[in-house]
ROVO-776301 format. One record per residue: residue number from 1; residue in three letters; x, y, z of N, C-alpha, C in turn. Coordinates in nm, 2 decimals. Example, Ala and Ser with C-alpha at 12.3 -4.5 7.8 and 13.67 -1.06 7.14 Angstrom:
// ROVO-776301
num: 1&residu: Ala&n.px: 1.32&n.py: -0.57&n.pz: 0.78&ca.px: 1.23&ca.py: -0.45&ca.pz: 0.78&c.px: 1.32&c.py: -0.33&c.pz: 0.78
num: 2&residu: Ser&n.px: 1.28&n.py: -0.22&n.pz: 0.71&ca.px: 1.37&ca.py: -0.11&ca.pz: 0.71&c.px: 1.29&c.py: 0.00&c.pz: 0.79
This chain:
// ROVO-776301
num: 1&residu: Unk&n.px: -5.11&n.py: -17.66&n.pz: -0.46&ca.px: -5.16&ca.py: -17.80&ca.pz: -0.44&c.px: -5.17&c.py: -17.87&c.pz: -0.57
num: 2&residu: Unk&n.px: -5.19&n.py: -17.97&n.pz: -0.59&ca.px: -5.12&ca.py: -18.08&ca.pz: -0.72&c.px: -5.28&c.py: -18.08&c.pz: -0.70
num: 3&residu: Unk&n.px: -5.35&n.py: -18.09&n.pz: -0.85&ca.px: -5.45&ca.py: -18.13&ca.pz: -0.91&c.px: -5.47&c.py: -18.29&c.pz: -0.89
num: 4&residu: Unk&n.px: -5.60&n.py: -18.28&n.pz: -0.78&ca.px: -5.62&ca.py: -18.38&ca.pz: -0.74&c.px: -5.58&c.py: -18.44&c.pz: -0.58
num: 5&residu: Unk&n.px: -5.49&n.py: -18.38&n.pz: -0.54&ca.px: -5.42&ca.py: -18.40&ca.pz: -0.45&c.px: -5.47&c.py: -18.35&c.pz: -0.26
num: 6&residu: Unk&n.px: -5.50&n.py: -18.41&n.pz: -0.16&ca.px: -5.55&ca.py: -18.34&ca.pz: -0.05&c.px: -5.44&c.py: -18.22&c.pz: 0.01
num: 7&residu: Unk&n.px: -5.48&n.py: -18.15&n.pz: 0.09&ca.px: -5.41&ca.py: -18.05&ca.pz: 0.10&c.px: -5.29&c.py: -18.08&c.pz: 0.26
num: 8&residu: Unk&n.px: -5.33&n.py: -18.24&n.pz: 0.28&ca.px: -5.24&ca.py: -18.31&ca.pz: 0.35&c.px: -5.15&c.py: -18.40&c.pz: 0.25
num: 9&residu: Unk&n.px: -5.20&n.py: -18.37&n.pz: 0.14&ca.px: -5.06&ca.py: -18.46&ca.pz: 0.06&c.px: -5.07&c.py: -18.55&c.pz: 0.00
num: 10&residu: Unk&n.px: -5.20&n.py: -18.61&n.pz: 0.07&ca.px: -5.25&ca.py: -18.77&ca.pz: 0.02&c.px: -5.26&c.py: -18.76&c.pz: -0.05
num: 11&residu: Unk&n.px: -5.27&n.py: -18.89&n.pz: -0.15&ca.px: -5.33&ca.py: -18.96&ca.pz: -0.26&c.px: -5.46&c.py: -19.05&c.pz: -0.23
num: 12&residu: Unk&n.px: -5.57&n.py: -19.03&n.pz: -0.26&ca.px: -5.68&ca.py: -19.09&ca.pz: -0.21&c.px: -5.66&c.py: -19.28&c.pz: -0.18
num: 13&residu: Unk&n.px: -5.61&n.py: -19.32&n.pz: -0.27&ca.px: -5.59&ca.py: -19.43&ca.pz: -0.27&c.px: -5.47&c.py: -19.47&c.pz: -0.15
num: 14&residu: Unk&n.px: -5.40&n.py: -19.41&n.pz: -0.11&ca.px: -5.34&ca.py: -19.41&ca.pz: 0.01&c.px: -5.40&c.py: -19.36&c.pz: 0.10
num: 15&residu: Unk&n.px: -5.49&n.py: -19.33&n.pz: 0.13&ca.px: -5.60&ca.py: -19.28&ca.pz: 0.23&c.px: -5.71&c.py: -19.40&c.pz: 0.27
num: 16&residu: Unk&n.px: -5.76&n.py: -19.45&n.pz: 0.13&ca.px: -5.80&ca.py: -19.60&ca.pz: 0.16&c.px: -5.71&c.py: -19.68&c.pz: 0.19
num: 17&residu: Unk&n.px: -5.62&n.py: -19.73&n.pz: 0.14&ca.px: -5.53&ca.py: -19.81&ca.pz: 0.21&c.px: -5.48&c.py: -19.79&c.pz: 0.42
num: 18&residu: Unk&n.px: -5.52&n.py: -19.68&n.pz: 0.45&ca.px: -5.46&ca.py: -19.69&ca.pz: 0.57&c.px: -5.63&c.py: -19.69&c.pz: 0.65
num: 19&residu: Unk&n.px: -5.71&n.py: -19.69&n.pz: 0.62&ca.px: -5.87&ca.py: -19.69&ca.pz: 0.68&c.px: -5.89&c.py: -19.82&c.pz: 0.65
num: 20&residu: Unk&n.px: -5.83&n.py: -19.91&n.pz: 0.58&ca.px: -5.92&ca.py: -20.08&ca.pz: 0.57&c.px: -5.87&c.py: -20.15&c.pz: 0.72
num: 21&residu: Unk&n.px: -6.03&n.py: -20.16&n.pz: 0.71&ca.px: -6.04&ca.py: -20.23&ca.pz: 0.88&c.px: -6.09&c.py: -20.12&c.pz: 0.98
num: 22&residu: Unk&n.px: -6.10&n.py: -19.97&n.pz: 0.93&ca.px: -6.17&ca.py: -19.91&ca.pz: 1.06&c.px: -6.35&c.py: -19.87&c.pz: 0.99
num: 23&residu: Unk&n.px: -6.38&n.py: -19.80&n.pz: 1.07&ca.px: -6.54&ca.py: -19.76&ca.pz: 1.08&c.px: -6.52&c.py: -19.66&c.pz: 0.95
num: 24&residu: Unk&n.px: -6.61&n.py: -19.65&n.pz: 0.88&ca.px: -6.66&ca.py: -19.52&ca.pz: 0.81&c.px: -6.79&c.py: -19.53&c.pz: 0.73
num: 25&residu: Unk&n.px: -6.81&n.py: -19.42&n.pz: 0.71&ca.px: -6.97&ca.py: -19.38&ca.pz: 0.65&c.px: -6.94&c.py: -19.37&c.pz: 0.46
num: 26&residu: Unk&n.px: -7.05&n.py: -19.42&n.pz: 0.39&ca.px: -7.04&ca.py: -19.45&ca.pz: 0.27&c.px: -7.20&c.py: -19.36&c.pz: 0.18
num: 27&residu: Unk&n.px: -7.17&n.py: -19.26&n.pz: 0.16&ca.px: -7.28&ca.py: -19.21&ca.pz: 0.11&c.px: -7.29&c.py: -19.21&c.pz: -0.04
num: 28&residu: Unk&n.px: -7.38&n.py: -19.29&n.pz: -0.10&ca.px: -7.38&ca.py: -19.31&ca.pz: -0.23&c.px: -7.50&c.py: -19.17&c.pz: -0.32
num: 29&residu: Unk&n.px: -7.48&n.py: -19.17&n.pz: -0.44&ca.px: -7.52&ca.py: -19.06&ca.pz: -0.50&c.px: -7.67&c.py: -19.07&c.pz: -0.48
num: 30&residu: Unk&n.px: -7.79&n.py: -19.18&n.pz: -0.46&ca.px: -7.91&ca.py: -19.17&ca.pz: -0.43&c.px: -7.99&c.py: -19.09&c.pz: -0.27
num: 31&residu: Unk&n.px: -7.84&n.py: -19.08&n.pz: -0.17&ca.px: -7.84&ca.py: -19.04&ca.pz: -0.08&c.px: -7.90&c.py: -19.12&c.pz: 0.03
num: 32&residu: Unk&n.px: -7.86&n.py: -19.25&n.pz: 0.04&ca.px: -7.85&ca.py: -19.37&ca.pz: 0.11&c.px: -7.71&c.py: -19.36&c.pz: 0.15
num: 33&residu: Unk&n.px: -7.67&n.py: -19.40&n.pz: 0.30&ca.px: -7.57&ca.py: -19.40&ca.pz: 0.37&c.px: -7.57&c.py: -19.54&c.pz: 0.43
num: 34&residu: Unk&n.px: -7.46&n.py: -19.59&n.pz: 0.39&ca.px: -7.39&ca.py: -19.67&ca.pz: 0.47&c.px: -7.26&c.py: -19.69&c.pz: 0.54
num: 35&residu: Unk&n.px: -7.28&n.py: -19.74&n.pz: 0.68&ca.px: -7.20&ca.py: -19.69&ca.pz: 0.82&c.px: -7.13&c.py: -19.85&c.pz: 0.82
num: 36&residu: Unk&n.px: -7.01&n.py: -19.85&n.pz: 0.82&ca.px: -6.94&ca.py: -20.02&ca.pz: 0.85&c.px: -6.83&c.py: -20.05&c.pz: 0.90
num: 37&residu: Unk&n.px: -6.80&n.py: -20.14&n.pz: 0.90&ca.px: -6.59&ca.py: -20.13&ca.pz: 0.89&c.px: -6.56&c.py: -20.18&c.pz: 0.77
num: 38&residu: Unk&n.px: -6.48&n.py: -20.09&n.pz: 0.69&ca.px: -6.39&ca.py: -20.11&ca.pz: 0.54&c.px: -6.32&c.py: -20.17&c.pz: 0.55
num: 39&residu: Unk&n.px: -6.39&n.py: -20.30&n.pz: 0.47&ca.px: -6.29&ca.py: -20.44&ca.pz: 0.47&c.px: -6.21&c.py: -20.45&c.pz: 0.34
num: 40&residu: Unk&n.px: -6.27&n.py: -20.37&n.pz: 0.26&ca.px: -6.12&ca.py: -20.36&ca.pz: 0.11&c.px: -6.24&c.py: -20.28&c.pz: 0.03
num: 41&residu: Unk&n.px: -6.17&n.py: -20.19&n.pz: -0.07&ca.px: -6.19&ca.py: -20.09&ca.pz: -0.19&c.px: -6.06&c.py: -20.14&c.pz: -0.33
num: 42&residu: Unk&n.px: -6.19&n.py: -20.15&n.pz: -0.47&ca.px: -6.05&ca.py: -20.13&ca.pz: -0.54&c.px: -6.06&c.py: -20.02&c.pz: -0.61
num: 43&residu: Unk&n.px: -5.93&n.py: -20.00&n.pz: -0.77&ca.px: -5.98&ca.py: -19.89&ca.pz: -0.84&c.px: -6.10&c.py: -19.84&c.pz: -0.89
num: 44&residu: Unk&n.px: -6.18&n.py: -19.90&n.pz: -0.89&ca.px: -6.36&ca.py: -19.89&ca.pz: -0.92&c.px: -6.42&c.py: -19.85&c.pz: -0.83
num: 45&residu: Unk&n.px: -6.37&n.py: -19.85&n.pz: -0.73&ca.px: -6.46&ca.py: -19.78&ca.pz: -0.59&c.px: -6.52&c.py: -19.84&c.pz: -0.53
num: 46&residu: Unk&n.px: -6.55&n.py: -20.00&n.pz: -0.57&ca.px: -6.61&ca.py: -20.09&ca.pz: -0.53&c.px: -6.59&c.py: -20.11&c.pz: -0.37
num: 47&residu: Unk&n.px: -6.68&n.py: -20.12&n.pz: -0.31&ca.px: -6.69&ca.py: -20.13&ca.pz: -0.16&c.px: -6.70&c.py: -20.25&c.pz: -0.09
num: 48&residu: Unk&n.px: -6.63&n.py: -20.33&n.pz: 0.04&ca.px: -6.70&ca.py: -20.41&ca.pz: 0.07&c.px: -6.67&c.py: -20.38&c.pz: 0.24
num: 49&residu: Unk&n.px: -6.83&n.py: -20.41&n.pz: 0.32&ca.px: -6.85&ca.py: -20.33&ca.pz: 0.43&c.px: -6.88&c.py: -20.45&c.pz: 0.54
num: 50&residu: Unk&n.px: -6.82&n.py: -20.44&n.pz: 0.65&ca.px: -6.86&ca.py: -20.57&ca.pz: 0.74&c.px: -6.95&c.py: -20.47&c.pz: 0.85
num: 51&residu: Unk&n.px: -7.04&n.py: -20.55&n.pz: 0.89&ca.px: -7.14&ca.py: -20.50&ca.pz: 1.02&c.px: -7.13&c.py: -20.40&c.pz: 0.99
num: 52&residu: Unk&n.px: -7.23&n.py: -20.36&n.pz: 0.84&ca.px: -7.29&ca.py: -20.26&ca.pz: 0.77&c.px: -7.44&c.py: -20.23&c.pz: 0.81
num: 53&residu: Unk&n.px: -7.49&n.py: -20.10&n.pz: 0.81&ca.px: -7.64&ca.py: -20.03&ca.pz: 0.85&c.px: -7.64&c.py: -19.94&c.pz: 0.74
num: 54&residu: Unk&n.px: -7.77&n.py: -19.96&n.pz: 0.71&ca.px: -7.82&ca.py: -19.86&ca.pz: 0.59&c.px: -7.93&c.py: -19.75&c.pz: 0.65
num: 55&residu: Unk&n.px: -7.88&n.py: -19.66&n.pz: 0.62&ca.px: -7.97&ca.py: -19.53&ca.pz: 0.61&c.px: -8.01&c.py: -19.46&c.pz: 0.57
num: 56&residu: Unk&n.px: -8.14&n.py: -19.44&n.pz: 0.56&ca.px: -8.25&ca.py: -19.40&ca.pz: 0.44&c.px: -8.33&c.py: -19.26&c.pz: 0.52
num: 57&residu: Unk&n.px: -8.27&n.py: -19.17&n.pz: 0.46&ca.px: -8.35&ca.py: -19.03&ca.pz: 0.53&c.px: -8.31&c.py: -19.03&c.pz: 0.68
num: 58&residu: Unk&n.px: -8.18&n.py: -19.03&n.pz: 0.73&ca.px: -8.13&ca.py: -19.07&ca.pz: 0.83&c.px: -8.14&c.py: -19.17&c.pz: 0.96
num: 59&residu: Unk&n.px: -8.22&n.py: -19.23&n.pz: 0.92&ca.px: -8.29&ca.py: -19.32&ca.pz: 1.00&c.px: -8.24&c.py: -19.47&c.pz: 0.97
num: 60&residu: Unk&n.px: -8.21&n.py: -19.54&n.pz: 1.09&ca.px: -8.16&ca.py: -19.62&ca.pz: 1.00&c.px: -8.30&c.py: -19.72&c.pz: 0.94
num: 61&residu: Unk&n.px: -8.22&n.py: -19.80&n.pz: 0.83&ca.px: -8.34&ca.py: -19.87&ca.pz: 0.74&c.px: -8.29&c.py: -20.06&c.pz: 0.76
num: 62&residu: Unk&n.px: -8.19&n.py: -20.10&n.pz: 0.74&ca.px: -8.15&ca.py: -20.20&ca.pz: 0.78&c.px: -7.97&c.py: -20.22&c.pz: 0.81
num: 63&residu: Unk&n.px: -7.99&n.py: -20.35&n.pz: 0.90&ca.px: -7.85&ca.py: -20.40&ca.pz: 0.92&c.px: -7.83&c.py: -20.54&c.pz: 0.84
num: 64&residu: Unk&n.px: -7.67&n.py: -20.54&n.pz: 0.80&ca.px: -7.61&ca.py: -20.60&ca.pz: 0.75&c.px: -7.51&c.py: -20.69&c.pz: 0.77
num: 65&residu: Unk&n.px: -7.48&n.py: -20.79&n.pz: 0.79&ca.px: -7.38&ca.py: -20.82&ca.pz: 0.85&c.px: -7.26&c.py: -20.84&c.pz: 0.75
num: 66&residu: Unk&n.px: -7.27&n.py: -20.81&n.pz: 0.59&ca.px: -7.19&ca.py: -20.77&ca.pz: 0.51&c.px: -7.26&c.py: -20.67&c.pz: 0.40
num: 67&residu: Unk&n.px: -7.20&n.py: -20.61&n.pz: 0.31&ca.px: -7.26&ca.py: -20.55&ca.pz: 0.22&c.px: -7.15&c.py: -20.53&c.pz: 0.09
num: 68&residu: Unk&n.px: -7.16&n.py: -20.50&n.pz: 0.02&ca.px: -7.09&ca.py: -20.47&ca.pz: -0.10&c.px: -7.15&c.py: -20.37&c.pz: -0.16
num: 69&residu: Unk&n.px: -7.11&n.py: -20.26&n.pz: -0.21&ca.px: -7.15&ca.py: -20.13&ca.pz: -0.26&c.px: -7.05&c.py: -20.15&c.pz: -0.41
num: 70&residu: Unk&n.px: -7.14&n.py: -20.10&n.pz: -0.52&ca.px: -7.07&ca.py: -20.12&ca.pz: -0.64&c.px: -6.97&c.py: -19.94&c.pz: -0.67
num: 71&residu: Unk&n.px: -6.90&n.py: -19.96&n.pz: -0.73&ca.px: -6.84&ca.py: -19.81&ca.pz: -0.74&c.px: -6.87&c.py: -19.73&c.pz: -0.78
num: 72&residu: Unk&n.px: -6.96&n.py: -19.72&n.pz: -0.92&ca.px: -7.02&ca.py: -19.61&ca.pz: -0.97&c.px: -7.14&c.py: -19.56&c.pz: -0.86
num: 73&residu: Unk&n.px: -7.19&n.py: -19.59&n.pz: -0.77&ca.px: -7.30&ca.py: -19.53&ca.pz: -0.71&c.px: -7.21&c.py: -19.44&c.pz: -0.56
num: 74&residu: Unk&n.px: -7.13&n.py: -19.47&n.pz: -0.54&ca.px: -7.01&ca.py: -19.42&ca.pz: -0.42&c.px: -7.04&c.py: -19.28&c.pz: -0.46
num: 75&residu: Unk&n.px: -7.10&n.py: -19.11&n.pz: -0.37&ca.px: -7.05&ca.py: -18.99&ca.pz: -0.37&c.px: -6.93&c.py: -18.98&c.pz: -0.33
num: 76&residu: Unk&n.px: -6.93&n.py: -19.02&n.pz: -0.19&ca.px: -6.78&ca.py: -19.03&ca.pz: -0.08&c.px: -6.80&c.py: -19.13&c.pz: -0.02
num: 77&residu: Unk&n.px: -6.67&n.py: -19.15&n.pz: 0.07&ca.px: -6.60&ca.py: -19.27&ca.pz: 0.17&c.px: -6.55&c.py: -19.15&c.pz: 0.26
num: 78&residu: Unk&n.px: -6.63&n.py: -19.15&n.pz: 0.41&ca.px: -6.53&ca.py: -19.05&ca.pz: 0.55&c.px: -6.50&c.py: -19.16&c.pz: 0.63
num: 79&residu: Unk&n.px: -6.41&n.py: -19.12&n.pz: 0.67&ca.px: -6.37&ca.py: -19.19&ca.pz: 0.83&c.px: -6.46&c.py: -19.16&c.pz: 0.92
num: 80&residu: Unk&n.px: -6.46&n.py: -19.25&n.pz: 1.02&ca.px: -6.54&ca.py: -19.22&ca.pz: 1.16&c.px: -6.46&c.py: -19.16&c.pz: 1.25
């Protein structure tokens, strides 16, 4: 497997590209999760999330009806 590479082949950035516009979960390094539909990511990781909920110790803590997540704080981006 190519350094860096998923073991389907992808390239991450073509992974985001084919998930903008569905649901996924956004867990940032503080361990705050946010759940939305991925409305665009760029090289920075920068996030922006429509009918976004935040969760704080799994519970949820608030809703959003947009959100923006900066890229340095991003752990991961999953699919729903």
């Amino acid at each position: 497997m190519e350094n860096g590479a998923s073991s389907e082949g992808k390239d991450p950035s073509a992974f985001l590209g084919e998930i903008i516009g569905a649901p996924v979960t956004v867990k940032l390094n503080s361990g705050v999760v946010y759940k939305g539909e991925l409305q665009s990511v760029d090289g920075y990781m920068n996030i922006a999330l429509e009918k976004s909920q935040e969760y704080v110790s799994g519970q949820l803590s608030r809703s959003y009806g947009d959100a923006f997540v900066r890229g340095n704080n991003v752990l991961y981006i999953a699919a729903n």
